[in-house]
C-alpha positions in Angstrom: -2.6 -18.2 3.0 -1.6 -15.1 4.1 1.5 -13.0 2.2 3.6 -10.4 4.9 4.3 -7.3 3.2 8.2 -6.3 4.4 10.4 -3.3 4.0 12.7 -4.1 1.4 16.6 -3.7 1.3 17.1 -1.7 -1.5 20.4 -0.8 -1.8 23.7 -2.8 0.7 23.8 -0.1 3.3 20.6 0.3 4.2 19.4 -0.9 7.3 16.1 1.2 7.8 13.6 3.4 5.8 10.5 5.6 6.6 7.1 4.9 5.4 5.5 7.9 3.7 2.5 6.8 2.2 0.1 3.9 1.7 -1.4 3.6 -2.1 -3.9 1.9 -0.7 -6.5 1.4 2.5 -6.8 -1.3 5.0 -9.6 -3.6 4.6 -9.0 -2.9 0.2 -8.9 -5.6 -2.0 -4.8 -5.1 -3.7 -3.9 -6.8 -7.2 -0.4 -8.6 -7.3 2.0 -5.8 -8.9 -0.3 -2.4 -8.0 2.0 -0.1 -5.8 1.0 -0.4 -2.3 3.6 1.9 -0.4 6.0 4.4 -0.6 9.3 4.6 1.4 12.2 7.0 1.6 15.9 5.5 2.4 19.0 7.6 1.6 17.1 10.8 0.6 15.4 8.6 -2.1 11.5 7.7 -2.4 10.6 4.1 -3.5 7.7 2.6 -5.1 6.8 -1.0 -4.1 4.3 -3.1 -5.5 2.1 -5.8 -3.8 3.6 -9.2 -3.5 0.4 -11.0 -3.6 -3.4 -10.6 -4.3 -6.0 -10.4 -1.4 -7.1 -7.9 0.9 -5.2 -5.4 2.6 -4.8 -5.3 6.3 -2.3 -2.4 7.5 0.0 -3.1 10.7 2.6 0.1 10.2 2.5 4.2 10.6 3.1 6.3 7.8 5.9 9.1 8.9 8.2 6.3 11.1 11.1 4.4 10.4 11.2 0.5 10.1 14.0 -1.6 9.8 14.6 -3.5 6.6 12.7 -6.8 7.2 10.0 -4.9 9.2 6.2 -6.1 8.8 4.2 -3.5 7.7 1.0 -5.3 6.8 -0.5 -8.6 5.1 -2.3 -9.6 2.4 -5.1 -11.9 3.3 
């Protein structure tokens, strides 16, 4: 079963944050609780992890903005 990876609200005012990098490639094999992404929100960069284990297939941009909730990728 597939796992969406989303942008998190992190913080109660924020409604959208910029994708700066991906810790890891599309196509990788991720472990649930290895950083996969970094996004800035409110001059701030955050680290998230992978919510499940499988392989990585990338849907988002780095250097755009997404809206919190936004699918950025999955984890097959």
């Amino acid at each position: 079963m597939a796992t969406d990876i989303i942008l998190p609200k992190i913080g109660f005012s924020m409604s959208e944050g910029m994708l700066t990098e991906w810790l890891a490639s599309d196509g990788d094999a991720v472990v649930e609780g290895q950083p996969l992404y970094v996004f800035e929100s409110d001059k701030s960069a955050n680290e998230v992890e992978s919510p499940a284990s499988g392989t990585l297939r990338i849907k988002a941009a780095i250097e755009e903005t997404y809206e919190v909730g936004t699918v950025l990728g999955v984890i097959e």
